[in-house]
C-alpha positions in Angstrom: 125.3 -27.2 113.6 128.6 -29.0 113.4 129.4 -31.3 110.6 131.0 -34.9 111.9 133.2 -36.2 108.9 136.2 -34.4 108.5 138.8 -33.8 105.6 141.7 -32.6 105.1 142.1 -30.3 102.2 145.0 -28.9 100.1 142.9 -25.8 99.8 143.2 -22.7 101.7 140.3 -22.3 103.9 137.8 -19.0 103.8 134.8 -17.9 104.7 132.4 -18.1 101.3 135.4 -19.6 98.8 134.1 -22.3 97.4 136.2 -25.2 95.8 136.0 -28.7 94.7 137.2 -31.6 96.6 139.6 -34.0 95.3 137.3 -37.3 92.9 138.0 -39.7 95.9 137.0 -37.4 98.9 133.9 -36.4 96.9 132.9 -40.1 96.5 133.4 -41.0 100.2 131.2 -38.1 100.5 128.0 -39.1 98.0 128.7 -43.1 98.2 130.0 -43.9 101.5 128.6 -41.4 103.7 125.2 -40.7 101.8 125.8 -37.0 102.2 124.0 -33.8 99.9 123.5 -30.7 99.1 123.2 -28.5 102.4 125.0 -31.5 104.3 128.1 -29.8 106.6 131.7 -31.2 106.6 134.8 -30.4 108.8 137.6 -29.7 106.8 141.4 -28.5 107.7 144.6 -28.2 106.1 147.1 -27.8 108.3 147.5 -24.1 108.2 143.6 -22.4 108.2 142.7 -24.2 111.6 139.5 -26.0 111.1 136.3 -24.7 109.5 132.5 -26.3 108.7 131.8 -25.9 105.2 128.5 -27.0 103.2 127.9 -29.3 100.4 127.2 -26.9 97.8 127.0 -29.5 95.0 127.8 -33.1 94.4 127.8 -35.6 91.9 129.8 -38.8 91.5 133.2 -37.5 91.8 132.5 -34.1 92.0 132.0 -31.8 94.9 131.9 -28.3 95.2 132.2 -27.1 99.4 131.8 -23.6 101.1 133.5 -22.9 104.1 130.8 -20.7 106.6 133.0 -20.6 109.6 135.9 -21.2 111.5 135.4 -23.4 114.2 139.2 -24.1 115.7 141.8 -21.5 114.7 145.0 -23.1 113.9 147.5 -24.2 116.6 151.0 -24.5 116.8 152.5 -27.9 117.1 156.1 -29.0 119.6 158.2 -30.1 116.9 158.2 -33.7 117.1 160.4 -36.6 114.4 159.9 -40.0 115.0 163.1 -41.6 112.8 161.8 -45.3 112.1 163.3 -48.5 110.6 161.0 -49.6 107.7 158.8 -52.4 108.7 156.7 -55.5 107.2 153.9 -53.6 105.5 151.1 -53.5 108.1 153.2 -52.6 110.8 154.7 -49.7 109.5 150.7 -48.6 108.3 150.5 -48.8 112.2 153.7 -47.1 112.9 152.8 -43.9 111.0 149.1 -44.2 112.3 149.7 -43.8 115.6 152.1 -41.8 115.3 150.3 -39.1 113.9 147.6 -39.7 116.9 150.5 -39.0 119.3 151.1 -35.4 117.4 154.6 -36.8 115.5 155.3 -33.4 113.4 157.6 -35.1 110.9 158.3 -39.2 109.8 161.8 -39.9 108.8 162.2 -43.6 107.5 165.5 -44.7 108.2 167.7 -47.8 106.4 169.9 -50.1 109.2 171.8 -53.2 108.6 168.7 -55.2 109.7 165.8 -53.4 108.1 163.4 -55.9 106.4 162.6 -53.8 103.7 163.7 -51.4 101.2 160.6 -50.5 99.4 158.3 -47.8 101.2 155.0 -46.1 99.0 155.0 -42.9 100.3 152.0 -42.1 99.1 150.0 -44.6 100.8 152.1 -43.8 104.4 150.9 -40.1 103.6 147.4 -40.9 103.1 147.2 -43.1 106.1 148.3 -40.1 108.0 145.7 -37.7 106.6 143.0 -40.6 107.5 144.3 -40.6 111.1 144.6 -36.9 111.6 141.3 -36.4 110.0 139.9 -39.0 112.4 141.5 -37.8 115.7 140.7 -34.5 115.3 144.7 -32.9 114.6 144.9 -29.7 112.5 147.6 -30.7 110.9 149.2 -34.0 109.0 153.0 -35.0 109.4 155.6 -34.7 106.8 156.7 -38.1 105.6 160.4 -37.8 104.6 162.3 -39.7 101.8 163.7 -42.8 103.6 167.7 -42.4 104.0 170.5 -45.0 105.5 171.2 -44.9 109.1 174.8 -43.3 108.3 173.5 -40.5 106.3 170.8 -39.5 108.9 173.3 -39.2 111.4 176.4 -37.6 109.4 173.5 -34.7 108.5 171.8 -34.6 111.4 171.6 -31.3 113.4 173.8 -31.7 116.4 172.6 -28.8 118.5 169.5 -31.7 118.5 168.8 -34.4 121.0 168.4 -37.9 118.9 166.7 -39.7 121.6 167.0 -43.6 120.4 165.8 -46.6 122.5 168.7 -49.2 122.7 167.5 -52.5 124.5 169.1 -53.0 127.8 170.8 -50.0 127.8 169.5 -49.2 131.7 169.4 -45.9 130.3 166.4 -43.4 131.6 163.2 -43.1 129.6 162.9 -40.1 127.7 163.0 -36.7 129.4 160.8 -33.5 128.0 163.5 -31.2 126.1 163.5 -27.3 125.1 163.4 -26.8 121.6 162.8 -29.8 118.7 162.7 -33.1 120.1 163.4 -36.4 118.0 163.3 -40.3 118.5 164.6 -42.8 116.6 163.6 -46.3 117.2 165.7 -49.6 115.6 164.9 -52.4 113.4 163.1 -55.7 114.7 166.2 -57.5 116.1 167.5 -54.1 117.0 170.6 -52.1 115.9 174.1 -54.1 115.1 177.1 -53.7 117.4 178.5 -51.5 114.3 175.5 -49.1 114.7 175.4 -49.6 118.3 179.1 -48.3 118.4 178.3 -45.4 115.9 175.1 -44.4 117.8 177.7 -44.1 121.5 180.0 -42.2 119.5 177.8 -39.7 118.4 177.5 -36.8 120.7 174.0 -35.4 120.2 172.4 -39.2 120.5 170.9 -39.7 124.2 170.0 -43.5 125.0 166.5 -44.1 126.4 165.1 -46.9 127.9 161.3 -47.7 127.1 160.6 -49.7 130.5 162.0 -53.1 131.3 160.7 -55.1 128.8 162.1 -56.0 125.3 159.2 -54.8 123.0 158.1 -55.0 119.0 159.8 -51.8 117.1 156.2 -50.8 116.5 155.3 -51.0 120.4 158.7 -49.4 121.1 157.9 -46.5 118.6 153.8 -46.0 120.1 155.5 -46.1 123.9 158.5 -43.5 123.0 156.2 -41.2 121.4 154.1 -41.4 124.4 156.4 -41.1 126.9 158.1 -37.8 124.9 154.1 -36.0 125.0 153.7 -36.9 128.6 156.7 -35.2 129.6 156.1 -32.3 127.7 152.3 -32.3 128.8 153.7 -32.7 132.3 156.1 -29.2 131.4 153.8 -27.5 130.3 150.7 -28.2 132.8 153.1 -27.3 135.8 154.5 -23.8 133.8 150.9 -23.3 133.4 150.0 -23.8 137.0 153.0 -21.5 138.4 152.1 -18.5 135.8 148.3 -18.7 137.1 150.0 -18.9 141.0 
């Protein structure tokens, strides 16, 4: 028996102890879905791993859930940041979307000279994380940092860590899989200014990356760095697999 809809739940997570869910998850429950009592869910919350739990009670905005059993433990995560310029509002809904399908651990906003906006709602780029983790099947959701200027990001930045950032027509490589926490910071539409540009050269734990030879959207550039970063360290890891089972 497996339970297809699956929440993610401040809760912790054992076998037998009950709790409610939060109003709006229980009327996505009994509204939306058209689920009842003895109906299963999949819920997980980031440090429990994944369990199926049944629909003890419900009733408008109320439901009461019992974990049974475990069905994923929890797994550990690479550390992953994806540092972001702010976009128009639907793009950076996309932005953090995706990147929570491609396993970002952590979201850092970041203010340049030609960020469009100033005004982010946290909230709603947190939730739209928890929908997308809930939906592709992640254990955990990302952390969604306070946005901060480009300067300050970089003057409290941990040197001993790679900044990978995509400058246009840099001819630099695309990203390389790295030991330890990896980061990428991708630019405003219209890119960085030579002020930042000089900053970012100056600055000895950034590495330029190249995203392929095409100039792309800062939402396409953020998707295809992500990407490229997990396929590396998929690639890593598959061959240290293979050589400890040789």
């Amino acid at each position: 028996m497996t339970g297809s809809i699956r929440l993610f739940v401040a809760d912790r997570l054992s076998q037998g102890t009950g709790f409610m869910l939060a109003p709006e998850q229980a009327h996505y429950l009994g509204n939306v879905m058209r689920q009842g009592v003895g109906d299963h869910v999949c819920l997980f919350n980031g440090q429990d791993g994944e369990w199926l739990a049944r629909i003890d009670s419900i009733r408008k905005d109320r439901c009461l859930v019992l974990p049974e059993r475990q069905t994923r433990p929890q797994q550990g995560e690479p550390p992953l940041t994806l540092v972001f310029a702010p976009l128009k509002r639907d793009n950076t809904h996309l932005v953090v979307e995706k990147a929570t399908e491609l396993g970002a651990t952590r979201l850092l906003p970041v203010f340049t000279e030609r960020t469009n906006t100033q005004r982010l709602n946290l909230d709603r780029l947190s939730a739209i994380a928890r929908e997308a983790a809930e939906q592709c099947e992640r254990l955990s959701v990302p952390d969604i940092a306070e946005p901060m200027p480009l300067y300050s990001l970089l003057s409290n930045w941990n040197s001993n860590e790679t900044l990978h950032t995509a400058i246009e027509r840099s001819g630099a490589a695309t990203p390389v899989s790295a030991l330890g926490p990896r980061a990428l910071l991708i630019g405003p539409e219209g890119g960085f200014t030579k002020p930042e540009l000089d900053l970012l050269h100056r600055t000895p734990f950034v590495r330029p990356v190249g995203l392929g030879p095409r100039v792309l959207r800062a939402e396409t550039a953020a998707i295809v760095g992500l990407a490229l970063l997990q396929a590396a360290t998929w690639n890593s890891s598959s061959a240290a697999a293979a050589k400890a089972e040789g």
